[in-house]
C-alpha positions in Angstrom: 76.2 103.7 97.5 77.9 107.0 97.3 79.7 106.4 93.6 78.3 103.8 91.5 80.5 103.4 88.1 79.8 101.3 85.5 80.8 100.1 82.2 82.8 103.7 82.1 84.7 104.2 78.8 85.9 107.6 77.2 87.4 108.1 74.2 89.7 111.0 72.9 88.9 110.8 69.2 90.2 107.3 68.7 92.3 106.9 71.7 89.9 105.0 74.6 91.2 106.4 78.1 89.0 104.5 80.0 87.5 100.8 79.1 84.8 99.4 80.8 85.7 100.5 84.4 83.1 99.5 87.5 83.4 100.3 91.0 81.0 101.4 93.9 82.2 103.4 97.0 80.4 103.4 99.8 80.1 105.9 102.6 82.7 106.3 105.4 85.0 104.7 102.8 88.4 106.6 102.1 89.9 105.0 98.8 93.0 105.4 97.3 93.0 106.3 93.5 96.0 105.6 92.1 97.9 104.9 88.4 101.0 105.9 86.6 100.4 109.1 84.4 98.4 109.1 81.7 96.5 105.9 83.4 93.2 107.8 83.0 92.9 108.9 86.8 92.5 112.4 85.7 89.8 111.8 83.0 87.5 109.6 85.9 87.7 112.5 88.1 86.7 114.8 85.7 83.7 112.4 84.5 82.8 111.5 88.1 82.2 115.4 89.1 80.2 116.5 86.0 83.0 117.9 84.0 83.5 115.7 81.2 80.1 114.6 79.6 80.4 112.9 76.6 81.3 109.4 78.0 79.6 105.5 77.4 78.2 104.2 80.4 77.1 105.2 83.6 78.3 107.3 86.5 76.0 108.2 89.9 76.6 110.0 93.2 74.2 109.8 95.8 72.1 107.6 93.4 71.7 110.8 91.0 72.9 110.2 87.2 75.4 112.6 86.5 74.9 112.3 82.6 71.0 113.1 83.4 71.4 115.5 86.2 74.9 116.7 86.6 73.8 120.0 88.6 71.9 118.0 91.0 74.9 115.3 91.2 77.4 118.0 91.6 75.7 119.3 94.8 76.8 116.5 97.0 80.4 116.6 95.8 83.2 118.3 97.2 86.5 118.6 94.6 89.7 119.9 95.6 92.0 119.7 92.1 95.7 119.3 91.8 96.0 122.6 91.1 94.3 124.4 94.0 92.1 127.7 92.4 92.0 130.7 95.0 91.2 134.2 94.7 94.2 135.3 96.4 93.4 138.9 96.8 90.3 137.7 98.9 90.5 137.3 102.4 89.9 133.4 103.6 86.8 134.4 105.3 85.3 135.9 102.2 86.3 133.9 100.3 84.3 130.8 102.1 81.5 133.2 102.1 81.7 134.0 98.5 81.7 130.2 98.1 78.6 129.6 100.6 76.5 132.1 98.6 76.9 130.3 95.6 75.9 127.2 97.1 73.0 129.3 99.0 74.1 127.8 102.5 73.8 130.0 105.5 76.7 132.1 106.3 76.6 130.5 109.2 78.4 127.4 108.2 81.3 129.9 107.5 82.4 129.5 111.4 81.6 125.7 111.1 83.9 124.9 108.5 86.9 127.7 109.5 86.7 125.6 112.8 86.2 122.1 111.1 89.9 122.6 109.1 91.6 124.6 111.6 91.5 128.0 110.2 89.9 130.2 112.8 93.0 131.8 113.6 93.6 132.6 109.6 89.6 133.6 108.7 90.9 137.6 108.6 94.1 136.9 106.6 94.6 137.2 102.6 95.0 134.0 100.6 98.2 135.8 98.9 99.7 135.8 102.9 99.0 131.9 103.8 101.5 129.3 103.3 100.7 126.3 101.3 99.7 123.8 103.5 96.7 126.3 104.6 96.1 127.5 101.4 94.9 123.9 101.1 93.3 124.0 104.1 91.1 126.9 102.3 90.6 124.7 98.9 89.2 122.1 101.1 86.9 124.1 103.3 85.8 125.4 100.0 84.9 122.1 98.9 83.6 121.0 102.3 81.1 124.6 102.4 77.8 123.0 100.9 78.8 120.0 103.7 78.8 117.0 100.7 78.7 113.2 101.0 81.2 112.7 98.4 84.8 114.2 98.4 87.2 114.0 95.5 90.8 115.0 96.2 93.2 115.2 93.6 97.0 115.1 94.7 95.7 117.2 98.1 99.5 116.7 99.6 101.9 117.7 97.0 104.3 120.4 98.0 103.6 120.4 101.0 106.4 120.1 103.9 106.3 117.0 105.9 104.3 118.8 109.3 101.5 120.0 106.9 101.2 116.6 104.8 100.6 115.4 108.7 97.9 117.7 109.3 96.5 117.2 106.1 96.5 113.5 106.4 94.8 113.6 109.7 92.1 116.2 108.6 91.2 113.6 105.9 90.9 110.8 108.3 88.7 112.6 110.5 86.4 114.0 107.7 86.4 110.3 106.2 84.2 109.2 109.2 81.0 110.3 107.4 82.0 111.0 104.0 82.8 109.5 101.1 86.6 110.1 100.0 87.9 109.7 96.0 92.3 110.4 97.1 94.0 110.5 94.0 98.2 110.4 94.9 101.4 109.6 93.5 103.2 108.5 96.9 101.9 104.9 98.1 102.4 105.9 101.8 99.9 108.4 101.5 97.1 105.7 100.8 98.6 103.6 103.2 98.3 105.4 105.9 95.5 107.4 104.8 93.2 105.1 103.0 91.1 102.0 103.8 91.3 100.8 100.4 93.1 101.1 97.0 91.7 101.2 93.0 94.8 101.0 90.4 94.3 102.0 86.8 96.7 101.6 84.0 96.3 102.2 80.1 92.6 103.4 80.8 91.6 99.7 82.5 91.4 99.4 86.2 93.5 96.0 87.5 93.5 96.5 91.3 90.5 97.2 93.7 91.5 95.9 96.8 90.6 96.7 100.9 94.5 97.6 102.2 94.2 94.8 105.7 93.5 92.4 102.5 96.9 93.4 101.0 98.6 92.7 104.3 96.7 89.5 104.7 98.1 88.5 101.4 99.0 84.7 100.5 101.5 85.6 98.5 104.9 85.2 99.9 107.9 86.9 98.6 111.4 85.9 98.7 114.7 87.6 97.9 117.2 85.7 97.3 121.2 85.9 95.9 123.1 82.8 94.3 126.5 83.0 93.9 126.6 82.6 90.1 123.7 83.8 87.3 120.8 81.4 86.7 118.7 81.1 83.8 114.9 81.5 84.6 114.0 77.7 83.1 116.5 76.7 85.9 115.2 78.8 88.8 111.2 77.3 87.7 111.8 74.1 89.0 111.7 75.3 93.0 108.7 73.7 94.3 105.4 75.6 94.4 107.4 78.4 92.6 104.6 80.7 91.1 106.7 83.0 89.8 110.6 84.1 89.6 111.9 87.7 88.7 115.4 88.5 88.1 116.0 91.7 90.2 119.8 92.1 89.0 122.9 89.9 88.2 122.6 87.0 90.8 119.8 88.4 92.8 115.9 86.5 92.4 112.8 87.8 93.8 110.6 84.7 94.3 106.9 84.5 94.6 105.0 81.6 96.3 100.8 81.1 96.3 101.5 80.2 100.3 101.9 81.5 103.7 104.0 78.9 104.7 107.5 80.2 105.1 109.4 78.9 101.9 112.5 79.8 102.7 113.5 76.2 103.8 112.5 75.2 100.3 114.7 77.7 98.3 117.5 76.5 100.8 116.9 72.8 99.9 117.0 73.9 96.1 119.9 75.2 96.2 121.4 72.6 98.1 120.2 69.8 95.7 121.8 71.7 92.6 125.1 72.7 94.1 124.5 76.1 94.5 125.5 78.8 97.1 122.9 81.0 99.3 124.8 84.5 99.9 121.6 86.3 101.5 118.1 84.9 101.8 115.2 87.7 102.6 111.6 86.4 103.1 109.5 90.2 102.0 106.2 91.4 102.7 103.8 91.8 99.8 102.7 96.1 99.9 101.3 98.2 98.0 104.6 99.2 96.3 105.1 95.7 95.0 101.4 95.4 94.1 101.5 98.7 92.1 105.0 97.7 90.6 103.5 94.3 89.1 100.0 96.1 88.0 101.6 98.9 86.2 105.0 97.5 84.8 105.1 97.8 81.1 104.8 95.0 79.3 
């Protein structure tokens, strides 16, 4: 395994920011990291790539423990934070060489990487003089420079216009073939279409570690539906096979059957029985939006 986690748990002082988390990610896996702020996504990161140390449990990368051997662990890691930290008076070139030195790779993998995220035609530029969406091209050829097996990206597509978050997405899947990729994001589309599979976190506890086709494949079936007068819950409970019933707004239901079988007919029949009036009826897919929703909803 690439990342092995187990039995993680941090605490601030008193505060516990992460209880008891366990996970393993495998190579050629791209996974979605995602929570509401303050979940504790921030705090993993930092544990996973030898930043924070003081921590119960274990963490390893490439089967090295950081606790035991963080400098060893942090040489197959690649970390591109939030907030991208570049030399901009450098130029990109020498800035990647600055970075190879310190990893003591040949210079030579200068070219490979310039070419790898598409910044040959930008190697004799200053940082200062590149737009966003290649200044992040440099952070993650600086993270790519001692060629690692596991990636960490940390928000790698904020403020970026919607060509770059394209390109960036697409360099991402294509350096996901033989790496192992951590995405931490606040927009659900980018895991879906980036990601092969999603890890939710909330209040420091992880609730969701699911493969996306999974998510699709779900036998949960939701349906919308709008009465033409309010309904208490109790009332709305006895639908059969009902699993569970939440009132969206005024007369409006969203309905959530344990079956694939359309249960549309059902709710129709329901209403039918108890003198009630259908105005719309919407059978809904289950994504990741609802699944994050119901994980992460206060209680």
């Amino acid at each position: 395994m690439s990342i092995e986690v187990s039995n993680l748990t941090k605490y601030y002082q008193s505060f516990k920011a992460l209880d008891t988390i366990n996970f393993t990610l495998k190579k050629g896996e791209i996974v979605g990291f995602l929570g509401p702020n303050g979940a504790g996504k921030s705090t993993l990161m930092k544990i996973v790539t030898g930043y924070l140390k003081d921590f119960e449990g274990s963490v390893f990368v490439h089967g090295i423990s950081v606790s035991d051997h963080p400098i060893e662990a942090q040489k197959h890691i690649g970390y591109l934070p939030e907030h991208n930290p570049l030399y901009l008076d450098m130029y990109v070139k020498e800035y990647l060489a600055f970075n190879a030195a310190i990893y003591q790779v040949p210079r030579s993998r200068v070219e490979t990487i310039l070419n790898e995220v598409g910044l040959q035609g930008h190697a004799g530029k200053k940082i200062s003089a590149l737009s966003k969406g290649y200044r992040q091209r440099v952070g993650l050829a600086a993270a790519l420079i001692h060629n690692p097996d596991v990636l960490i990206l940390d928000e790698p597509t904020t403020g970026l216009d919607p060509n770059q978050i394209l390109e960036i997405r697409s360099l991402i899947k294509r350096l996901g073939v033989d790496k192992t990729i951590l995405f931490s994001t606040h927009i659900l589309q980018e895991v879906e279409a980036v990601c092969d599979r999603v890890i939710i976190i909330n209040k420091g506890k992880m609730v969701l570690d699911r493969y996306l086709h999974d998510i699709q494949d779900d036998k949960q079936q939701l349906i919308e539906v709008e009465f033409d007068v309010k309904i208490e819950k109790e009332f709305m409970l006895k639908i059969p096979d009902l699993q569970r019933a939440n009132n969206l707004y005024d007369t409006t239901w969203e309905l959530v059957f344990s079956s694939k079988k359309d249960k549309r007919a059902t709710v129709f029949d329901f209403a039918q029985n108890q003198g009630l009036k259908i105005l719309s009826l919407t059978k809904k897919n289950k994504n990741l939006a609802k699944l994050f929703s119901e994980f992460t909803q206060a209680d």
